[in-house]
Backbone as CSV, one residue per row, in Angstrom:
resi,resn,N_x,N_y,N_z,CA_x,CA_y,CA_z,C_x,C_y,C_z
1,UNK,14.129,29.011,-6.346,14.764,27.839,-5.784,14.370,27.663,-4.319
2,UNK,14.273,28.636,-3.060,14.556,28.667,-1.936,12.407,28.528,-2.019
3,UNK,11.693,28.641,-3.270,10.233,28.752,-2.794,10.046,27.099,-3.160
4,UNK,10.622,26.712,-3.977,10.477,25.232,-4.510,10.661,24.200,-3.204
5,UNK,11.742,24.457,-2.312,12.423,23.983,-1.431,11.171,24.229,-0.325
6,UNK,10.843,25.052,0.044,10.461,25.586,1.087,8.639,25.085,0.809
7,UNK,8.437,24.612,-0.519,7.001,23.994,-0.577,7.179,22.644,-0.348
8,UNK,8.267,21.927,-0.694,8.583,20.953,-0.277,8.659,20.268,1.147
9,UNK,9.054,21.222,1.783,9.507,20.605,3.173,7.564,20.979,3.504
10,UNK,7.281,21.964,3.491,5.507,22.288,3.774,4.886,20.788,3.338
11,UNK,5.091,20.136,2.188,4.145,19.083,2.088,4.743,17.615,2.844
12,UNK,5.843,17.977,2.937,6.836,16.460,3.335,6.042,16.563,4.981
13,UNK,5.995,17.879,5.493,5.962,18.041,6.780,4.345,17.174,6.954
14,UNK,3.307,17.998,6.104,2.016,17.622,6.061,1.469,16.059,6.351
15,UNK,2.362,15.616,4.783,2.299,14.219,4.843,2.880,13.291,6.021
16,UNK,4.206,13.862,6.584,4.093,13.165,7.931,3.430,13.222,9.123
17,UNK,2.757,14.506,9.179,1.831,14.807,10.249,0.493,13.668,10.231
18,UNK,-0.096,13.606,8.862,-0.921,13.242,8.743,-1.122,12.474,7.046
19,UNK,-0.554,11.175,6.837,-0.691,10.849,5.848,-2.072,10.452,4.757
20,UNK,-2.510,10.290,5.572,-4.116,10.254,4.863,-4.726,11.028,4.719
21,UNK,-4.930,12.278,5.625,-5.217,13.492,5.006,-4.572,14.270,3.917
22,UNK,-3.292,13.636,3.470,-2.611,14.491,2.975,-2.509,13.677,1.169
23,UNK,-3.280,12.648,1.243,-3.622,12.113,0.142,-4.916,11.945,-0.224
24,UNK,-5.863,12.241,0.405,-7.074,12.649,0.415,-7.166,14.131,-0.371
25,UNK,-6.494,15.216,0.400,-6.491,16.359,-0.332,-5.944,16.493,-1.770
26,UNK,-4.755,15.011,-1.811,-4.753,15.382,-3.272,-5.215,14.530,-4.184
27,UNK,-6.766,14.100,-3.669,-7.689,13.426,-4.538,-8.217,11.732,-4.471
28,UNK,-6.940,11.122,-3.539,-7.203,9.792,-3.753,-8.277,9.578,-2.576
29,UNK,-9.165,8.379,-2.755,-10.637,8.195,-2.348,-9.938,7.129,-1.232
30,UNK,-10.064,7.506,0.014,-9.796,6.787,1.448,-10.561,6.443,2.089
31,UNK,-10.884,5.102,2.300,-11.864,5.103,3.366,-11.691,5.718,4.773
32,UNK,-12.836,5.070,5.831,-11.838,5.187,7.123,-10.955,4.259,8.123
33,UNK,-10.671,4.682,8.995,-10.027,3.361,9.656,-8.762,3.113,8.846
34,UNK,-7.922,3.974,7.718,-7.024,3.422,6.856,-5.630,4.027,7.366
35,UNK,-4.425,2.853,7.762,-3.159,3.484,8.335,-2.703,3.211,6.822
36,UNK,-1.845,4.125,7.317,-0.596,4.064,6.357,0.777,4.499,6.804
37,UNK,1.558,3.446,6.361,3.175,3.529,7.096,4.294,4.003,6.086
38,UNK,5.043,4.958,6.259,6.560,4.772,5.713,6.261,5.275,4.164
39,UNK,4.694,5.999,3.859,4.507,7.030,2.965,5.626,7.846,2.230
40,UNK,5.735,8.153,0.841,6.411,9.194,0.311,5.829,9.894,-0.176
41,UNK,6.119,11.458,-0.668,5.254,11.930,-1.504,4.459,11.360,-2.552
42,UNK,5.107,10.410,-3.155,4.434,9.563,-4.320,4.105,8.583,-4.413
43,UNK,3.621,8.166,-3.020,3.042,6.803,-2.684,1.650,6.639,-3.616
44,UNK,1.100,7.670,-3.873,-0.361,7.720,-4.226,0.146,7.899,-6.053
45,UNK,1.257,7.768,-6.856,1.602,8.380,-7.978,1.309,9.425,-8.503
46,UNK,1.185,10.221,-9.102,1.060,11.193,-10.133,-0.359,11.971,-10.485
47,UNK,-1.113,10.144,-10.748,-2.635,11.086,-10.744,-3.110,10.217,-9.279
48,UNK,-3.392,10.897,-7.710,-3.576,9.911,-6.642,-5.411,10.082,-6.715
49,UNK,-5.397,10.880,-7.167,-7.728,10.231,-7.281,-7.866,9.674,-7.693
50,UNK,-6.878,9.089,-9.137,-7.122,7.371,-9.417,-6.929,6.065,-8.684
51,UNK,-7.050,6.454,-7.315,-6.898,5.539,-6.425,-8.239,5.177,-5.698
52,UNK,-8.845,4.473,-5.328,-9.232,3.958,-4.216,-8.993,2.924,-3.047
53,UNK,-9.343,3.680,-2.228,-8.479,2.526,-0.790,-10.059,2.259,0.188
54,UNK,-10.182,1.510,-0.003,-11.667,0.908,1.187,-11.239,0.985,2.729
55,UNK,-11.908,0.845,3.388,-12.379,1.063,5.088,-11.169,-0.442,5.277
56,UNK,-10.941,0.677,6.622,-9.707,-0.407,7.276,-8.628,-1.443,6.634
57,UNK,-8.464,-0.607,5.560,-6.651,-0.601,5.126,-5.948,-1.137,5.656
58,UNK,-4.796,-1.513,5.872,-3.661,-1.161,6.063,-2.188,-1.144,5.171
59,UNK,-1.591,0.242,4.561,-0.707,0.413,3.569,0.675,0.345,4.705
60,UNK,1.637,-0.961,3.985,2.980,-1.401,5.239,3.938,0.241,4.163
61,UNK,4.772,-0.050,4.362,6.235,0.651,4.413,6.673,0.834,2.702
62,UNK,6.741,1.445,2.025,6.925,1.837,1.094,6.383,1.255,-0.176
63,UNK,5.068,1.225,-0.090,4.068,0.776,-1.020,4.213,1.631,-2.033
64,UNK,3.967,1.165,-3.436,3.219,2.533,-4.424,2.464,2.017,-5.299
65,UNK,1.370,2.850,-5.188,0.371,3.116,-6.960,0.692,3.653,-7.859
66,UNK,1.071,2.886,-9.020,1.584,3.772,-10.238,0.431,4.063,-11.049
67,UNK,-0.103,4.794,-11.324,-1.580,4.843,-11.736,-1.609,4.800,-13.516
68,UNK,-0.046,4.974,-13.869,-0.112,5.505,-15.502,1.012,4.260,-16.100
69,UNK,1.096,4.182,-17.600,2.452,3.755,-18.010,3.450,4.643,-17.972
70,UNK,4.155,4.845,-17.973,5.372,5.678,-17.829,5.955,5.042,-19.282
71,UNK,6.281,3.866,-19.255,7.134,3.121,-20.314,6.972,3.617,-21.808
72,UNK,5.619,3.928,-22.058,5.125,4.259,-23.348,5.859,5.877,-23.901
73,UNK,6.479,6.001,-23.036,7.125,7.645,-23.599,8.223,7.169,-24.189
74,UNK,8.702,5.520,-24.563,9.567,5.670,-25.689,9.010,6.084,-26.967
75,UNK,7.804,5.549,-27.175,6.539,5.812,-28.397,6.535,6.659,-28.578
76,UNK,6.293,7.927,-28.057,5.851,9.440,-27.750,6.161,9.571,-29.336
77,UNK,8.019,9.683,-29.547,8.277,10.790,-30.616,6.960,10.020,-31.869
78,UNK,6.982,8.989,-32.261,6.178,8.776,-33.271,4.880,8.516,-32.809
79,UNK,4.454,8.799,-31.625,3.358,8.343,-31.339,2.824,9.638,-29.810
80,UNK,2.978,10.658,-30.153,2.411,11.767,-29.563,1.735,11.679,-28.682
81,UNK,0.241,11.127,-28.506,-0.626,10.851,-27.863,-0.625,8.934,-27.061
82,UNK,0.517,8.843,-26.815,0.783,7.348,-25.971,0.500,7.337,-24.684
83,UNK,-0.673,7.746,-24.291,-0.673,7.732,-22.657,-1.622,6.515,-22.049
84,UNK,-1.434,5.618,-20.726,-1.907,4.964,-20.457,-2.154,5.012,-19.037
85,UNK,-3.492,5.169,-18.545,-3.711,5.145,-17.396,-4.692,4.468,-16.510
86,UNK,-4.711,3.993,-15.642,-6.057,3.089,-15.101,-6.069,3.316,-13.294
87,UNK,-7.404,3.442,-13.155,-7.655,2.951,-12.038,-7.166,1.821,-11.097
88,UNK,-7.024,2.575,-9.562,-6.533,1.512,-8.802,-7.346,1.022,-7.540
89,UNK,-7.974,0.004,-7.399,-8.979,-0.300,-6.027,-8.267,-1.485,-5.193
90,UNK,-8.643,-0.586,-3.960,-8.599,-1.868,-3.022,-9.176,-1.715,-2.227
91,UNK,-10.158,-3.324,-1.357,-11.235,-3.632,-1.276,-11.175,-3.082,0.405
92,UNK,-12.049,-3.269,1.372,-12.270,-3.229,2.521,-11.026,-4.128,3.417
93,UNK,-10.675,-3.944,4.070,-10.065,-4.899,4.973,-8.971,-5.490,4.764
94,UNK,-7.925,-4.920,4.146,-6.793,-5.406,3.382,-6.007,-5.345,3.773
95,UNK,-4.703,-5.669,4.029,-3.370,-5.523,4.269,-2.402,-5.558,2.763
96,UNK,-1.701,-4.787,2.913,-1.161,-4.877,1.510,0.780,-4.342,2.594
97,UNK,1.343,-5.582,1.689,3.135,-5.440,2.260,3.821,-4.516,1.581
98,UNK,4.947,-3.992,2.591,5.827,-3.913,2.509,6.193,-3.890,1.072
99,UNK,6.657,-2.886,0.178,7.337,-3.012,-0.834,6.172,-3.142,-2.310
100,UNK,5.101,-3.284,-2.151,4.324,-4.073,-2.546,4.127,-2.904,-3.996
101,UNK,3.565,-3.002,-5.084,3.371,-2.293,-6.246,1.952,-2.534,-6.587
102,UNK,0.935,-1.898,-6.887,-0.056,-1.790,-7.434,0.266,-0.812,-8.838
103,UNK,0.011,-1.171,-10.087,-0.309,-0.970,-11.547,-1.433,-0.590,-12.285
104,UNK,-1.533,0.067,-12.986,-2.489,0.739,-13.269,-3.726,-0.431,-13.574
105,UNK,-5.122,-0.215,-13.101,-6.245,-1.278,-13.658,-6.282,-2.502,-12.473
106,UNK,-4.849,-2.202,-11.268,-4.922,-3.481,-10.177,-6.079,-2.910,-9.081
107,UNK,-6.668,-4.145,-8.798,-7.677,-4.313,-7.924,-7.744,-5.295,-6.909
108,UNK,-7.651,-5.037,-5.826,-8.068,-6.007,-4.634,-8.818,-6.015,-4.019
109,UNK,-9.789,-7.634,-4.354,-11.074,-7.595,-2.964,-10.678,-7.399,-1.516
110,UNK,-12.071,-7.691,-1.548,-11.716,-7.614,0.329,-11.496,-8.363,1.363
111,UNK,-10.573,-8.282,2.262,-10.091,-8.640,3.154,-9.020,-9.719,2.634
112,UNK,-8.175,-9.544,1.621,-6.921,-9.999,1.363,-5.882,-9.317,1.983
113,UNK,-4.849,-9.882,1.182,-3.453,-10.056,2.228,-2.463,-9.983,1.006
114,UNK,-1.646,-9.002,0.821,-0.846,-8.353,-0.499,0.130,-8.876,0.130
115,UNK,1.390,-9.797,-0.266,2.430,-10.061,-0.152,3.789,-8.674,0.176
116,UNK,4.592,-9.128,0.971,5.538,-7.558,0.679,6.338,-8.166,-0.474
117,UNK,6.892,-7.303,-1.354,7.233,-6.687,-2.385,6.786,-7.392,-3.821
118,UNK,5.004,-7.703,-3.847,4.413,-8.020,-4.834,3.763,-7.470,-5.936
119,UNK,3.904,-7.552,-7.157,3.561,-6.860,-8.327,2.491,-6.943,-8.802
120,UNK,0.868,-6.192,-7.914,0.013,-6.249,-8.202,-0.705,-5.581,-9.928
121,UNK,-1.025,-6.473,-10.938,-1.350,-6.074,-12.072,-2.535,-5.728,-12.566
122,UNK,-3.402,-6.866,-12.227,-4.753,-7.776,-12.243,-5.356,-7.393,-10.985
123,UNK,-6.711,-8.631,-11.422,-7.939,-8.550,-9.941,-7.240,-9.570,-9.294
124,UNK,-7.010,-9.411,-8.035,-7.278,-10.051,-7.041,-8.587,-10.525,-6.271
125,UNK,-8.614,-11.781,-6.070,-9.989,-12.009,-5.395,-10.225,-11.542,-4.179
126,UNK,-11.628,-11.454,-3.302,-11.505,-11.605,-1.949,-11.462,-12.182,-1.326
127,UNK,-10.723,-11.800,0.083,-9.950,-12.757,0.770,-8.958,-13.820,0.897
128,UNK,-7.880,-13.449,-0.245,-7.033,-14.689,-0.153,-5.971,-13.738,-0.386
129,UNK,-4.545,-14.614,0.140,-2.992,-14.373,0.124,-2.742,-14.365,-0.862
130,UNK,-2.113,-13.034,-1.512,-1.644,-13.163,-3.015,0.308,-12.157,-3.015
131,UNK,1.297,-13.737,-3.454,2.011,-13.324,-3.457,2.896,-13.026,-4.863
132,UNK,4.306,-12.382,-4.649,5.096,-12.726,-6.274,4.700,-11.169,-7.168
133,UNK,5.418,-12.027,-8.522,5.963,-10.749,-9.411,5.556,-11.786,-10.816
134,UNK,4.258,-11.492,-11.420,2.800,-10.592,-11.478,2.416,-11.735,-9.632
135,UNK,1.441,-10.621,-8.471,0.915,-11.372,-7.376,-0.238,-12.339,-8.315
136,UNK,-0.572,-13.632,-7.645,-1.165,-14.474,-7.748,-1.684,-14.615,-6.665
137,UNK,-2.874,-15.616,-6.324,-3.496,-15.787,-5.122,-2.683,-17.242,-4.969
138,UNK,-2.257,-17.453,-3.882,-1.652,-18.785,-3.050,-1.967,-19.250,-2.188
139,UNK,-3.350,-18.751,-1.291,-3.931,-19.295,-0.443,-5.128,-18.662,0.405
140,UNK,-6.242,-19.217,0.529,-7.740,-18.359,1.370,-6.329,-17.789,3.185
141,UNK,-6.887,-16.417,3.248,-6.689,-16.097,4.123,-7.030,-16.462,5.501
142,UNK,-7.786,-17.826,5.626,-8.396,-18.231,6.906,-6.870,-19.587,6.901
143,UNK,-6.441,-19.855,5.872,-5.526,-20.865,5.989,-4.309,-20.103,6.313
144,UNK,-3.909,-19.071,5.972,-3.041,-18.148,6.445,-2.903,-17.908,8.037
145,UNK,-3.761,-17.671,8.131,-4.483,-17.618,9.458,-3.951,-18.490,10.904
146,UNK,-4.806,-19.737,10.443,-4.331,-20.939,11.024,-2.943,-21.290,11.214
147,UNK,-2.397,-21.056,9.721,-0.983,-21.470,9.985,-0.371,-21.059,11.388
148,UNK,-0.563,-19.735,11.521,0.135,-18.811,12.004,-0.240,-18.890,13.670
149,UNK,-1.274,-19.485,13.492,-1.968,-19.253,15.426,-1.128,-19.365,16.142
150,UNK,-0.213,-20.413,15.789,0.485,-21.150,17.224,1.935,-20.610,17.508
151,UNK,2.460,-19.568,16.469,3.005,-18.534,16.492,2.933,-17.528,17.396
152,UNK,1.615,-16.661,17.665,1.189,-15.900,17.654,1.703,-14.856,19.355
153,UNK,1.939,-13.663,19.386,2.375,-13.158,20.804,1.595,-12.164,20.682
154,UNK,0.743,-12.306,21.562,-0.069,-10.604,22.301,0.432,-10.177,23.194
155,UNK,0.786,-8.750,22.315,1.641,-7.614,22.509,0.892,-6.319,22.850
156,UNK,-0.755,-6.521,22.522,-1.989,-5.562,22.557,-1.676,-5.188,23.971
157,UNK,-1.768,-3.524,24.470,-1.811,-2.927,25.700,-0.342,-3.161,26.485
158,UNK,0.986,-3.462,26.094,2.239,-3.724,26.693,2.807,-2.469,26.327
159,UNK,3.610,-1.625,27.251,4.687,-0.606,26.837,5.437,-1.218,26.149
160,UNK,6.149,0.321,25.940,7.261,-0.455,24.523,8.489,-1.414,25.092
161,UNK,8.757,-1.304,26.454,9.619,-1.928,27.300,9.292,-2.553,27.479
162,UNK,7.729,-3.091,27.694,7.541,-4.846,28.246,7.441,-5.701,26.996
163,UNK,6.760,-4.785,25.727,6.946,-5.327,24.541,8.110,-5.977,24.159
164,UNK,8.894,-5.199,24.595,10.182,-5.277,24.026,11.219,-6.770,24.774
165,UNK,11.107,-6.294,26.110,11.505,-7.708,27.108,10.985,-9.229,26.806
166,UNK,9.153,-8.905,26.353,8.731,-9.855,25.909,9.491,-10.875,24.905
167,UNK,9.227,-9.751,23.779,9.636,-10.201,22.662,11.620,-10.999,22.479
168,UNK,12.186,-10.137,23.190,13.379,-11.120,23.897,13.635,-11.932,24.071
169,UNK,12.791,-12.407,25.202,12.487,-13.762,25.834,11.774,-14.825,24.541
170,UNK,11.120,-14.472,23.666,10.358,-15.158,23.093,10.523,-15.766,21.609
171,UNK,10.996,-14.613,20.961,11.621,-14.817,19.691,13.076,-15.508,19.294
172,UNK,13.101,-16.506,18.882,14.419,-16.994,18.511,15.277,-16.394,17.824
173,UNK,16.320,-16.652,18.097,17.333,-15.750,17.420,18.089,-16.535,16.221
């Protein structure tokens, strides 16, 4: 009990030190340049080398790859051998939200934009906003883009205090 516990906190520790190394070692294919936020042990699922993640990522706050069916173990008793599993890619340059689910066989090109808490199933194309539960594409990411310019606050090179004052002053409440 006290060795179960005590491997636990060893990998919890790992993975927060260093989350990409610490899913790398257990198999899943990372590019570089790839953050990842708000990781759990099982962000990467069960089998995580069935993953691929392309160059300059970014995974938001409690993402997961489920790499297998799980569901099919009602089958099991009459159906023994029910296992289902698929590959998971995503492309170069991605942002993928908050909450967001990738499924076994989901794929995203590159330089899209994963909705937060969207139910990736399917291919996604490259470069476009894909939101919802199955995600769909809803718009080229350069229109995303635009929308957003006149929004926009650079915050690049500010302490967290001027950030912060900034953002005060600036954001509506």
């Amino acid at each position: 009990m006290i060795g179960r516990a005590l491997s636990l906190a060893v990998r919890t520790l790992r993975l927060y030190r260093d989350p990409v190394r610490y899913f790398r070692d257990q198999g899943a294919e990372i590019g570089p340049e790839v953050e990842i936020y708000g990781a759990h042990l099982f962000t990467f699922g069960s089998e995580p080398y069935l993953v691929s993640i392309g160059r300059g990522v970014t995974i938001s706050h409690d993402v997961d790859f489920i790499t297998h069916d799980g569901g099919l173990r009602v089958a099991r008793a009459e159906h023994p051998g029910a296992y289902l599993y698929g590959r998971i890619q995503i492309g170069d340059g991605c942002f993928l939200g908050a909450h967001s689910v990738f499924l076994p066989g989901a794929s995203v090109g590159a330089g899209s934009v994963i909705g937060a808490g969207a139910v990736v199933s399917g291919k996604i194309p490259p470069g476009v906003v894909a939101t919802g539960t199955p995600a769909r594409p809803v718009k080229p990411v350069d229109d995303y883009v635009r929308a957003k310019q006149h929004l926009w606050l650079d915050t690049s090179g500010l302490s967290a205090a001027e950030k912060r004052a900034l953002l005060s002053r600036r954001v509506p409440r």
